[in-house]
C-alpha positions as CSV (number, residue, x, y, z in Angstrom):
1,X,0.0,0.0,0.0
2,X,1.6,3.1,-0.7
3,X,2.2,6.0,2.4
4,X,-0.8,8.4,3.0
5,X,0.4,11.9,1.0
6,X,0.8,14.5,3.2
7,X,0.3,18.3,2.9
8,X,3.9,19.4,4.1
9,X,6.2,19.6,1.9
10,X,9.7,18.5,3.4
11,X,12.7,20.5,3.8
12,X,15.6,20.3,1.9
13,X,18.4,18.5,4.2
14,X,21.7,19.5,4.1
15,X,21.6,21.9,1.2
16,X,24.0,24.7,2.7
17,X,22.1,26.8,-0.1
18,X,18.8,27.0,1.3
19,X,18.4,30.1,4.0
20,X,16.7,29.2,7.4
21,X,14.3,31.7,8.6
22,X,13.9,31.9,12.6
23,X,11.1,33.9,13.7
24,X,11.8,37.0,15.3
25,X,12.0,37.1,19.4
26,X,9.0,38.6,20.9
27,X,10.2,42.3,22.1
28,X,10.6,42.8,25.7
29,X,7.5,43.9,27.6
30,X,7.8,47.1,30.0
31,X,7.6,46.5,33.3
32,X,4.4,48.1,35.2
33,X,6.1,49.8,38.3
34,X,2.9,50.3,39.4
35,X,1.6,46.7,39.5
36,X,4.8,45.9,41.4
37,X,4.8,48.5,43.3
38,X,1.2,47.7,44.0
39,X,2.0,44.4,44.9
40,X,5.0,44.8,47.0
41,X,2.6,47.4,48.8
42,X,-0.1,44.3,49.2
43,X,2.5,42.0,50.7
44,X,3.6,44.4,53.1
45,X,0.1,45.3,54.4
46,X,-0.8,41.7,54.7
47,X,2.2,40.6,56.7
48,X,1.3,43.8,58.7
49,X,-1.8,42.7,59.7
50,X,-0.8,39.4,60.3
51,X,1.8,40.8,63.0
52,X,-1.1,43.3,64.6
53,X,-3.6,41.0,64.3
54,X,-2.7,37.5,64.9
55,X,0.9,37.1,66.2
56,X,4.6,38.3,66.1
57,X,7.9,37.5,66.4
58,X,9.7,39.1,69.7
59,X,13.6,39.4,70.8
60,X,14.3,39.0,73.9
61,X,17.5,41.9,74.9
62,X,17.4,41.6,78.8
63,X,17.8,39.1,81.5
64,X,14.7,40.7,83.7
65,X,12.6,37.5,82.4
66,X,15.5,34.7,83.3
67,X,15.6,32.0,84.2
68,X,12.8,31.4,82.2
69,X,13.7,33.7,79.2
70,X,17.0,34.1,77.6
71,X,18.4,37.0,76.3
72,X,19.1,35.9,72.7
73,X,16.0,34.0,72.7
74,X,13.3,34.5,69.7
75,X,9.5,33.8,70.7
76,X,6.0,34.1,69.3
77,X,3.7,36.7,70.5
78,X,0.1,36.0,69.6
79,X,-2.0,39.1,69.5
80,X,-5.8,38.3,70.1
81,X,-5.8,36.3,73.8
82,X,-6.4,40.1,75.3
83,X,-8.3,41.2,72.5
84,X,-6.8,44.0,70.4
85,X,-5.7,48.4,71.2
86,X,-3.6,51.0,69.7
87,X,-0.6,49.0,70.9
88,X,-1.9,45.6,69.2
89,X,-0.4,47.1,65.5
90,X,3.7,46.7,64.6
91,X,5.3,49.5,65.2
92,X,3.3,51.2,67.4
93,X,1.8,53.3,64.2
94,X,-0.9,54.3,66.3
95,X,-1.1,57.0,69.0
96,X,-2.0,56.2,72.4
97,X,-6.0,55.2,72.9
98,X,-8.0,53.9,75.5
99,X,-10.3,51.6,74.8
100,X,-9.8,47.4,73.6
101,X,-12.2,45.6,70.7
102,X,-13.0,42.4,72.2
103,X,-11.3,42.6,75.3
104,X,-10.5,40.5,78.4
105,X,-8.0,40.3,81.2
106,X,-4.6,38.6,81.2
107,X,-4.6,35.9,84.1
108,X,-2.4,35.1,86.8
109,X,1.0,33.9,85.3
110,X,0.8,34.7,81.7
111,X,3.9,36.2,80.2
112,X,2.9,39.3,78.2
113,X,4.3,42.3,76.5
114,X,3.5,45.8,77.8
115,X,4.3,49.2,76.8
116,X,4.9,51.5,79.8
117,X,2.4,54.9,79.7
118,X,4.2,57.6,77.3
119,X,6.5,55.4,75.9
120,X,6.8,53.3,72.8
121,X,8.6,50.5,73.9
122,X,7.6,47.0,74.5
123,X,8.6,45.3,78.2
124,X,8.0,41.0,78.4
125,X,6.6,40.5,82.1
126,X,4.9,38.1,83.9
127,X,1.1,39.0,85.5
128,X,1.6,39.1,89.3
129,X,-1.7,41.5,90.0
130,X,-5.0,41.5,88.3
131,X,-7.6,44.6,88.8
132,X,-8.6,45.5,92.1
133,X,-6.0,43.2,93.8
134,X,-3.4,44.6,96.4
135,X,0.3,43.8,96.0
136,X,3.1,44.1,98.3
137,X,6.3,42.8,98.7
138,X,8.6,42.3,101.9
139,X,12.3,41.1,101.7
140,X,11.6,40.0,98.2
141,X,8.3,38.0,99.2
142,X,4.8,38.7,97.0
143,X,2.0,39.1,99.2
144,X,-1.0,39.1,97.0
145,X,-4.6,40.0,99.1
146,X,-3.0,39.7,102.5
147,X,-1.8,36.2,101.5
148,X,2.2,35.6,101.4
149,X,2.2,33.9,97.6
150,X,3.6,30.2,98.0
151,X,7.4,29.7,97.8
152,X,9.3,26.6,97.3
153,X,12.9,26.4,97.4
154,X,14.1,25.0,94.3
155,X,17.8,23.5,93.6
156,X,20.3,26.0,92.0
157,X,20.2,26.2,88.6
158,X,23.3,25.4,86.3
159,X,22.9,27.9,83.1
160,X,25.3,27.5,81.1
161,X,28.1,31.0,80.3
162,X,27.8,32.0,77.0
163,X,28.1,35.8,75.1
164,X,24.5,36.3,75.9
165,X,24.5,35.2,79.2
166,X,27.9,36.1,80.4
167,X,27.1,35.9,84.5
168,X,28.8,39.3,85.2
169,X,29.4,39.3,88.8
170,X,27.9,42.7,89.0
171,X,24.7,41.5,87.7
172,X,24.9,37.6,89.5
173,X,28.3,38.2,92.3
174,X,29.9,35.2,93.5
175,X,27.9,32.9,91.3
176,X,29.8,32.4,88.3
177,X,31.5,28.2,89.1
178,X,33.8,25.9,86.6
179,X,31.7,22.7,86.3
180,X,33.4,19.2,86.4
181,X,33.0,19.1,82.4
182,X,35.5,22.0,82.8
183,X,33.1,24.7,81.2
184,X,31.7,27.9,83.5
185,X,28.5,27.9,84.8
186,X,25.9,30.5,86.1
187,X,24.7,29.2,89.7
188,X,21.0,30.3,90.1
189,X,19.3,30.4,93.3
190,X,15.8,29.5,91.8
191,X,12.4,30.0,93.9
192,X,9.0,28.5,92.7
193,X,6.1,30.9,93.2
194,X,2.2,29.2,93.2
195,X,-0.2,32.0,92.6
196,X,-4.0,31.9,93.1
197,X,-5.2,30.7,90.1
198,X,-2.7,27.1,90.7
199,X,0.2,28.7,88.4
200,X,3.4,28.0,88.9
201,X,7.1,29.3,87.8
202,X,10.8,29.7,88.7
203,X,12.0,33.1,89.6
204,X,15.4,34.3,90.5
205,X,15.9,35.7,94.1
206,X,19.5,37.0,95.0
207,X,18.4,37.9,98.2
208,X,16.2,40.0,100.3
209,X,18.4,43.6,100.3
210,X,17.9,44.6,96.4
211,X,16.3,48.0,96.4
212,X,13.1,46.8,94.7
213,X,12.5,43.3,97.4
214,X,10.1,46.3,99.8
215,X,6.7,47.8,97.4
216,X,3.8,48.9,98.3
217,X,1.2,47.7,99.1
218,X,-0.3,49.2,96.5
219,X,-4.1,48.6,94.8
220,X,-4.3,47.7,91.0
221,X,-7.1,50.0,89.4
222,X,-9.7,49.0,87.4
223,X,-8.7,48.1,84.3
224,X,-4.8,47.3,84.7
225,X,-2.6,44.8,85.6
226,X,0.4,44.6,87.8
227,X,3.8,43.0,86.4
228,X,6.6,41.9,87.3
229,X,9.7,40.3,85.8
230,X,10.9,36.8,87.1
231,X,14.7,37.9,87.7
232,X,13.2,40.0,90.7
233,X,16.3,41.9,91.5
234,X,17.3,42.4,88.1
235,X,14.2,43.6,86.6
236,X,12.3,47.2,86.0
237,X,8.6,46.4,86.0
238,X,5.8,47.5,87.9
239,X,7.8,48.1,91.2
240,X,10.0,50.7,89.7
241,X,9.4,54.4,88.2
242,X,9.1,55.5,85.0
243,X,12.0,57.7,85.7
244,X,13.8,54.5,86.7
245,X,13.0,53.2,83.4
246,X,10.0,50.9,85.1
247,X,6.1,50.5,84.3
248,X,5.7,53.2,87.0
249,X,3.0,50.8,88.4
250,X,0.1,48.7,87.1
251,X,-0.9,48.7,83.2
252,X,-3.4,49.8,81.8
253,X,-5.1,46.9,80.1
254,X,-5.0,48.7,76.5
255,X,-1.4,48.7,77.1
256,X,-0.6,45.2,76.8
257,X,0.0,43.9,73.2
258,X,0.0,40.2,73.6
259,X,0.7,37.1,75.5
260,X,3.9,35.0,75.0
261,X,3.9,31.2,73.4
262,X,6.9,29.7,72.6
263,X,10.4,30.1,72.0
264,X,11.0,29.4,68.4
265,X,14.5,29.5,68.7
266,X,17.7,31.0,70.6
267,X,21.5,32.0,70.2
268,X,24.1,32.2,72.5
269,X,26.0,35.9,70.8
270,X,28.9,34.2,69.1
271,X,27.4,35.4,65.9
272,X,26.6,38.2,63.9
273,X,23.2,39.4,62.4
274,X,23.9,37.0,59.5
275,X,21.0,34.8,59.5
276,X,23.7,32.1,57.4
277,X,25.8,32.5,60.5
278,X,23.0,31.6,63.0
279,X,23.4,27.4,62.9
280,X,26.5,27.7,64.7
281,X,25.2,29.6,67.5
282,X,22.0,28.0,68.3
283,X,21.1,27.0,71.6
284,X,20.0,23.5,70.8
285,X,17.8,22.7,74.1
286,X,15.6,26.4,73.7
287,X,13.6,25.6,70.5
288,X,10.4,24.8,71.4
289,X,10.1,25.8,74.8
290,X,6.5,26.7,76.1
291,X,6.3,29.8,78.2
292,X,2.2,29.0,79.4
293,X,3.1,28.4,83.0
294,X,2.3,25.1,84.6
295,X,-0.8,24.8,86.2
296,X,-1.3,22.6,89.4
């Protein structure tokens, strides 16, 4: 049977005298700098919102919160537990308000972020005092209502010396030790504090002599909260003045911008702001670390 003709005609092979035409490349197409610009602008607001809205990512720069945070230690903030104020979006791109949409009170124990009245910063502390609750402290011992908050004497803690957590015997004398493994060590003293609500956590307590162990007592208003960090004689929180670079007292509730989740990850200093450089300086026992405190 003879092949099925075909429309195409072939081409010549081989025959160095027969031109090849390519078609012509498609000419470049402007770019619309206002679509990308659009779009980078889109991207932006959405990430935004996701930060003021839903959660954000925190950095913690001082020991006030030790033993239980690190400095060099990144965590997730969510934003919506407390409901949401002027202080809820990034950057605090809003001026001071009162007022919360959807609202409620932090409870005993959480760990939240709070900026102090008139400033724009954000402070990590722990809730101590919730509204209309009198606080005092004697020789470094909470007294909450009347009732001396339950202590238990925990044994020292072992933190390992590193760049971000150096021991400096002016911030922790005498307790710098060499361990048997031959590497220095940070010797806590650690006390567990029960609150109300069945809460517990580990604080730090040097002793009973640091200027900010005797407060109060002194009322939480209506609509604040009273904090305090978990380093007690190494933090500025609700005990100490603005002036003193403190909370200057109890919160106001639209002042708090979230509650604290989970460490995500931690370095030790040894490296730069590189994020390629960051493997080498992890803190491998931090990631994941819940900061909810236990409840009995």
């Amino acid at each position: 049977m003879a092949p099925e003709a075909s429309n195409v005609a072939a081409e010549p092979a081989g025959d160095p005298n027969v031109a090849r035409i390519k078609p012509a490349p498609e000419a470049d197409k402007p770019v619309n700098w206002f679509e990308e610009i659009r779009g980078l602008f889109l991207l932006l607001l959405a990430v935004l919102a996701f930060h003021s809205l839903v959660a954000k990512p925190f950095y913690i720069p001082t020991m006030s919160m030790m033993p239980n945070l690190l400095v060099g230690d990144r965590l997730v903030v969510s934003k919506y537990p407390y409901g949401w104020s002027w202080v809820s979006v990034s950057f605090h791109l809003l001026p001071p308000m009162k007022g919360r949409i959807m609202g409620s009170t932090p409870e005993y124990g959480d760990i939240v972020i709070a900026t102090p009245p008139g400033g724009n910063s954000d402070y990590i502390k722990r809730v101590i005092g919730r509204p209309g609750d009198t606080i005092e402290v004697r020789s470094g011992r909470v007294i909450l209502n009347g009732e001396e908050v339950v202590r238990a004497v925990q044994p020292n803690m072992l933190l390992p010396v590193d760049l971000n957590s150096p021991c400096n015997a002016s911030d922790f004398p005498m307790l710098k030790m060499r361990g048997a493994d031959g590497k220095f060590y940070c010797e806590l003293p650690i006390i567990r504090e029960t609150l109300p609500n069945g809460v517990s956590y580990n604080t730090i307590d040097l002793g009973p002599d640091y200027p900010l162990d005797n407060y109060g007592p002194y009322k939480v208003p209506a609509g604040h909260v009273f904090l305090m960090g978990d380093n007690r004689d190494r933090s500025a929180d609700s005990r100490a003045s603005l002036d003193e670079l403190g909370l200057g007292g109890a919160v106001p509730l639209e002042n708090i911008g979230g509650r604290a989740e989970i460490v995500t990850f931690s370095l030790d200093g040894s490296t730069g702001w590189n994020p390629m450089s960051w493997w080498q300086s992890l803190r491998g026992d931090r990631a994941g670390t819940s900061l909810r405190p236990d409840k009995g």
